[in-house]
N, C-alpha and C positions, 0 to 999 in steps of 0.2 A: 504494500500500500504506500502510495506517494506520502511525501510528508503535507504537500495541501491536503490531499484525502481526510487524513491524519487530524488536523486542525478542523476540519470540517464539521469530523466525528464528533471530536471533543467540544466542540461549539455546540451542536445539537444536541447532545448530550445535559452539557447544565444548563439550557434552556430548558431542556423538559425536565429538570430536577426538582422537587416542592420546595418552595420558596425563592423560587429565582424569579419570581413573575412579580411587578410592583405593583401593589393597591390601589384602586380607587382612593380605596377611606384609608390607606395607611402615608406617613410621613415618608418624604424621600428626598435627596437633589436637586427632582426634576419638580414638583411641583407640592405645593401642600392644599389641601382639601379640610375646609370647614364644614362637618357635617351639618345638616338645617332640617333635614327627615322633616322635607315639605317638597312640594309641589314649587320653590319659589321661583323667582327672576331676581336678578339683580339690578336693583334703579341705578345709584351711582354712587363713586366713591367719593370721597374728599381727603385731602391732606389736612390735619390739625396742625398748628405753631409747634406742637411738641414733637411731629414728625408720623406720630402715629396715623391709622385710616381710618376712618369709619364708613362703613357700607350701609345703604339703605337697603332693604329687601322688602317684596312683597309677595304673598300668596298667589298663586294664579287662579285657584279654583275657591279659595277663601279671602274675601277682600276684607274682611274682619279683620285679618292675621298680618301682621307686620313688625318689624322690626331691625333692629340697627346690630351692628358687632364691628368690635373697633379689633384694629390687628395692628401691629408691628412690623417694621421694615421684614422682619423674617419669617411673616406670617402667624407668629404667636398669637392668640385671640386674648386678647386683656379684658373686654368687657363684652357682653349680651345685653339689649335693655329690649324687653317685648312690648312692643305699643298697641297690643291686638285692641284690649281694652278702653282705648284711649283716643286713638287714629285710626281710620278707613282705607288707606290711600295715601301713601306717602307719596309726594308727586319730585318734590327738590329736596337738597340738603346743601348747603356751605357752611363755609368756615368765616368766623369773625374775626376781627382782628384786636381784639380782647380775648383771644382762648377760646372765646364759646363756641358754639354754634348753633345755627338758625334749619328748621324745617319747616315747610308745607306739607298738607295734607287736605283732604278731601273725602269727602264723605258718596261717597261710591253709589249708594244707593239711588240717590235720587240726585244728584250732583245741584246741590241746592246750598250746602254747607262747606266753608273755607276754613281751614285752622291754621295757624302762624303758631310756632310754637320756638321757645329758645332755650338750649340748654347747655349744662354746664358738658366741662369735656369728660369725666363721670358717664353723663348721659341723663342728671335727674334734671328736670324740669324746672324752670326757674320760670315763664312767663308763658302764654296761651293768649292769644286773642282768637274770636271767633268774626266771621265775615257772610254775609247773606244779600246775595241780590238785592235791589229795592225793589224789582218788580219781578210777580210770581213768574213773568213768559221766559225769563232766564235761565239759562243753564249754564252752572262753568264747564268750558270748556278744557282747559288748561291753566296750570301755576307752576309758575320760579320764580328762584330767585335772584338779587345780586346787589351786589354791596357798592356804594359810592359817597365819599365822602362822609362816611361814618354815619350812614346812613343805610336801613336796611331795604329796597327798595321789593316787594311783591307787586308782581308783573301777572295778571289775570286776564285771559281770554272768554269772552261772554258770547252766548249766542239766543237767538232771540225767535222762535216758536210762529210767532204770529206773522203774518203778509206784509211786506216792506218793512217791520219792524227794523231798527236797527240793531247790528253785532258791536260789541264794543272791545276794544283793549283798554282796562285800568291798572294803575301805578298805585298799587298802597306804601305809604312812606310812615317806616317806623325807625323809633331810635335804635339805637344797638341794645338796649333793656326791651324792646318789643312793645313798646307802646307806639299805637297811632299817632300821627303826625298831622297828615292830611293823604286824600284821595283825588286822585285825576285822570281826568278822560286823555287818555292819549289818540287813541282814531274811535271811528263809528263808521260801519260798514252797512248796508243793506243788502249788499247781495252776496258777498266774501264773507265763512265762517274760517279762523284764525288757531290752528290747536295744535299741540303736539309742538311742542316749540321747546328749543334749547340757548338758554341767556349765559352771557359773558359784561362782564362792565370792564371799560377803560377811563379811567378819572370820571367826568361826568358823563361820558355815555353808558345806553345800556343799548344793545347790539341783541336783536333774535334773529334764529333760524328754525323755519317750522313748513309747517304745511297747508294750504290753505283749499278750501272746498266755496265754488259758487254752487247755488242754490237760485234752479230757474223757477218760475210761477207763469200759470197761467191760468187766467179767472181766479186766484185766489190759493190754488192748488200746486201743489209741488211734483214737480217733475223729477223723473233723475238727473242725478248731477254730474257733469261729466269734464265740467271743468276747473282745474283743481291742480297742483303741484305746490310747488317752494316758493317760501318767501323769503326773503332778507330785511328786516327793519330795520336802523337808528334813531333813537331818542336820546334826548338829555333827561336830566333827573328834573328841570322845570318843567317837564309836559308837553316840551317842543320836539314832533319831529322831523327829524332830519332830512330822510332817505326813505322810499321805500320799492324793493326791486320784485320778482315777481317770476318763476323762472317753470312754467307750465310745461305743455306740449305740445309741440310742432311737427307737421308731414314734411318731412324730407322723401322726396322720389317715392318711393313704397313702402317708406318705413314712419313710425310715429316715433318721436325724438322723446325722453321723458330726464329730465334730472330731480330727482328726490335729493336735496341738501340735509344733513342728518346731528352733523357738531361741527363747530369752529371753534378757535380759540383766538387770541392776542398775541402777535409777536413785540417784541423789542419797537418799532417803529409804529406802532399803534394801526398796522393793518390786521383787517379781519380775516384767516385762514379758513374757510371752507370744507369742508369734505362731506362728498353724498356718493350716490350711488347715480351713475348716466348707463340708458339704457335705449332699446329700440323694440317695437314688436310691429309686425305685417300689418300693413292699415286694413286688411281684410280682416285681422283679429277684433274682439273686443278691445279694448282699451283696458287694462291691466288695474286694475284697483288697490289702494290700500285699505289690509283687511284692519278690523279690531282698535279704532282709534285708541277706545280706553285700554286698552292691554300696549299699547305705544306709548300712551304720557305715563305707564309707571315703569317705560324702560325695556318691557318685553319683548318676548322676539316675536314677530309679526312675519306673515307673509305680505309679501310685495313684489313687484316687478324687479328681478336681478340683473344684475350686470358688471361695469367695470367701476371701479373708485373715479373719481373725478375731484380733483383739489383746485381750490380758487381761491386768489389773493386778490383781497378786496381794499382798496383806499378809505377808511374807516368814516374820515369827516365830508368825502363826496359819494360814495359808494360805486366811485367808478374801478375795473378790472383791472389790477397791475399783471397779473401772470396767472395760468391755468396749469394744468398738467393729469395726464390719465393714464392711470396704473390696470394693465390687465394683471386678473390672478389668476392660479392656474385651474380654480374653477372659478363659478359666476361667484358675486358678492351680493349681500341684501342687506348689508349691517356693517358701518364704519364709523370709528371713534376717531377723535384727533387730538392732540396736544402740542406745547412748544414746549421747545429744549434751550440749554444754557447757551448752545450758540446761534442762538436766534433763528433755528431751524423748525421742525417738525417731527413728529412721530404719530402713527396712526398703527392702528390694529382694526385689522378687516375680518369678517368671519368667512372665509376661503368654502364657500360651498355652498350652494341655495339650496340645500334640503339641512335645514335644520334639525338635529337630533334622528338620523336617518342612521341605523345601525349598519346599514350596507354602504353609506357613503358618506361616514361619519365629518361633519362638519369640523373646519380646523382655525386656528387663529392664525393671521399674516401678518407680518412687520414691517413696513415701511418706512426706513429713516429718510427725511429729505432735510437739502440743506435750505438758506433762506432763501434761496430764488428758485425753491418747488422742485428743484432735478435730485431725484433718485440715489441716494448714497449706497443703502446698500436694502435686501429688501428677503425675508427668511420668515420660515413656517412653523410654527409649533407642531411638532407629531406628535398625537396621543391615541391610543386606542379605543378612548370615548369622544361621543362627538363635544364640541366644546362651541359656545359661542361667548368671545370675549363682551365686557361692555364699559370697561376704563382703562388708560394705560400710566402711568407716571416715570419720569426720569427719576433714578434714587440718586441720593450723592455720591457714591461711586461713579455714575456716569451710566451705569446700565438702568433697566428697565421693571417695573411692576406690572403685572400683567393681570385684571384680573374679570375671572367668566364663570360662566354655571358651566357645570359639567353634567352630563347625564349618564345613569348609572344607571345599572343592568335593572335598576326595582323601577325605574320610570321617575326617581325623583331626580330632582336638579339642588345640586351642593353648588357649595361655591369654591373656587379653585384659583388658587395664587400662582403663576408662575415669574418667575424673578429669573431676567437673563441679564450678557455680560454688557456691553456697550455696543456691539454687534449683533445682539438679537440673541446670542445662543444661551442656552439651559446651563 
C-alpha cells in the first residue's frame, strides 16, 4: 500500500472514530453555540462601552417570548434577562452613551401599543414609557432606534386603514433617562406605507433604509399592490427632511430589475454605505413579493426574491451616489448585513444560499471585506454542516471578526451561534 493510500486510511479512520465529530450544542475553535431550546431568530446585536454584546431574540411561533443575552468577546454568556412577561416584540436595541441601553418593543397583537424601555447594562429596567396612536385607523408599522446629540430619538412608521387616509413617519425624542421630550411628524404619505426599516445616526442626522408598499384604491376599495421596493431617507433630529430616494422596479428588455436595500452603516466621511440584495425575474413571471412583513421588523428570515449583494455609497447631506459595486456569491443571497471597519472600509456577511435552513442545501455565511472605495479585498465562506443564516457582524480589537447567526439543529430549533475569525475571515 502506497504511503498516500496509507494516510488516507488513517484519515478515515479517526473520522469515523466516536468523538471526532464536533457538536452543535458543544464548545469548540470553530464556533460557540448559545442554546435558547426555542423556535427563535435573532433581531440584533449591539456592542456595550464595556465591550461586551447583547443580542435581542424573539420567538417565531411565540410573540409573547422574548429576550436579551449578553456575551463576551469569546462568546461567554454573562447574562439572560427574559422579557416574555413584559414585551411582545422586540423590534431595536442600542447602546447609550452613559453605559445603558435603550429598546423598542411592540405589542404584536394588535400592533396598536409602543414601548420605549431603558436599561441598565445588568439588563434590569430602569425606565418604560408606553406610546399609542391618537387615532384608532392606525397601525405601527415599524420602530428604531438612534441616538443624537444625547438624545434618544424613536423613529415610528404609521399606517393608516381608511381611503386616502394618511401614513405617517414620527420622531419620539426622549432624554437618555427615557422620558419624552416632544413628538414630530417627519412625512405623511397617502399612498406609500413605510416599514421594515433599519436606522443609523451621524451627528444630527438620522438616515433609514426600509421598504416601502403603495396601496392602489378604487371607488374606495383596495386593490393589490404591486408597487413597492426600497427606500432611502434623511432627516435631522429638528423634523427636517433632507432627502428622500426610492429605489423600486424596473423592465429592463425581458427582465424586471428589483433592489431590496436591507443595512447601511456610516463610514469615516459621513457617507451612507448600502447593502441589499439586486435581482431580476422574467416579466412573464409574477413579480416576486416580500413575504411576512412582521417576521422582517423582528429581524427574521423571510422569503424574498434572491440574488447578488449590491453595495452603494451614498453622499449623506445630498443623497446623491459616490460608488456602487456587486458581489456574486456562489449561490443566490436573500439576506445581507453590513458594517465599517477601522480603516474606513467595510465588512458585510451574506447568507450564501436562498433556501434557508434546507438540510440538503444547507445555507452558509459569506464575508466580504471591502476597502473605502467598495473594491473587494478579500471575500471567504463559513462551512458548517448546519444550515446557518448570519444576522450581525462586528470588527473585534484584534482586527478580526464576530460573527453572529441562528443555527438550525437536527430538533428544528434555531440556537444562536458565534463565530469569531482572524482578520481575513478565517475560523
Amino acid at each position: 500500500m502506497s504511503t498516500r493510500a496509507k494516510n488516507l486510511l488513517i484519515l478515515l479512520t479517526l473520522i469515523m472514530m466516536p468523538g471526532c465529530h464536533k457538536s452543535i450544542s458543544g464548545n469548540n475553535n470553530i464556533f460557540k453555540v448559545i442554546e435558547t431550546n426555542q423556535s427563535f431568530v435573532g433581531l440584533k446585536t449591539i456592542q456595550l462601552t464595556n465591550g461586551n454584546y447583547v443580542v435581542a431574540m424573539d420567538d417565531v411561533n411565540n410573540r409573547n417570548i422574548c429576550f436579551l443575552i449578553t456575551v463576551d468577546e469569546s462568546g461567554k454568556e454573562i447574562w439572560r434577562e427574559n422579557l416574555g412577561d413584559s414585551l411582545d416584540l422586540v423590534t431595536d436595541i442600542q447602546p447609550l452613551p452613559n453605559g445603558n441601553f435603550v429598546i423598542s418593543a411592540m405589542d404584536d397583537s394588535d400592533q396598536l401599543e409602543l414601548e420605549l424601555c431603558v436599561l441598565a447594562p445588568n439588563g434590569s429596567f430602569l425606565c418604560v414609557d408606553y406610546y399609542h396612536p391618537d387615532e384608532d385607523s392606525f397601525l405601527i408599522q415599524s420602530s428604531k432606534i438612534g441616538i443624537t446629540n444625547n438624545t434618544i430619538n424613536l423613529v415610528v412608521t404609521l399606517s393608516n386603514n381608511y381611503y386616502k387616509k394618511p401614513n405617517k413617519i414620527l420622531n419620539r425624542q426622549y432624554t437618555m433617562d427615557g422620558v419624552l421630550m416632544q413628538e414630530k411628524t417627519i412625512s405623511t404619505d397617502t399612498t406609500n406605507i413605510y416599514t421594515s426599516f433599519q436606522l443609523v445616526t451621524s451627528n444630527s442626522h438620522i438616515d433609514l433604509i426600509g421598504f416601502f408598499r403603495n396601496h392602489t384604491y378604487d371607488s374606495g376599495y383596495k386593490l393589490p399592490d404591486f408597487n413597492y421596493g426600497s427606500f432611502l431617507m434623511s432627516f435631522n433630529d429638528a423634523g427636517h427632511q433632507n432627502w428622500l430616494t426610492k429605489q423600486g422596479y424596473m423592465t429592463v428588455g425581458s427582465k424586471n430589475e428589483f433592489y431590496f436595500g436591507q443595512s447601511m452603516c456610516i463610514d469615516q466621511n459621513q457617507n451612507i454605505i448600502q447593502a441589499g440584495i439586486h435581482s431580476s425575474v422574467d416579466v412573464s413571471f409574477n413579480i416576486p413579493r416580500i413575504y411576512n412583513f412582521s417576521l422582517l421588523e423582528s429581524g427574521g428570515f423571510y422569503r424574498q426574491n434572491t440574488g447578488d449583494v449590491l453595495v452603494v455609497k451614498v453622499n449623506e447631506t445630498t443623497g446623491d451616489t459616490v460608488n456602487y459595486n456587486q458581489f456574486s456569491l456562489l449561490n443566490l443571497s436573500q439576506r445581507v448585513e453590513i458594517n465599517v471597519t477601522k480603516d474606513n472600509g467595510c465588512i458585510l456577511v451574506a447568507t450564501d444560499n436562498k433556501y434557508l435552513y434546507n438540510s440538503y442545501y444547507p445555507s452558509k455565511a459569506t464575508l466580504i471585506k471591502l476597502d473605502q472605495n467598495l473594491n473587494q479585498e478579500w471575500q471567504t465562506t463559513i462551512n458548517t454542516s448546519y444550515p446557518v443564516a448570519p444576522f450581525s457582524i462586528f470588527q473585534t480589537a484584534s482586527g478580526g471578526y464576530l460573527v453572529f447567526s441562528m443555527i438550525q439543529s437536527f430538533n428544528n430549533l434555531q440556537q444562536l451561534a458565534i463565530f469569531k475569525t482572524d482578520q481575513h475571515g478565517n475560523l
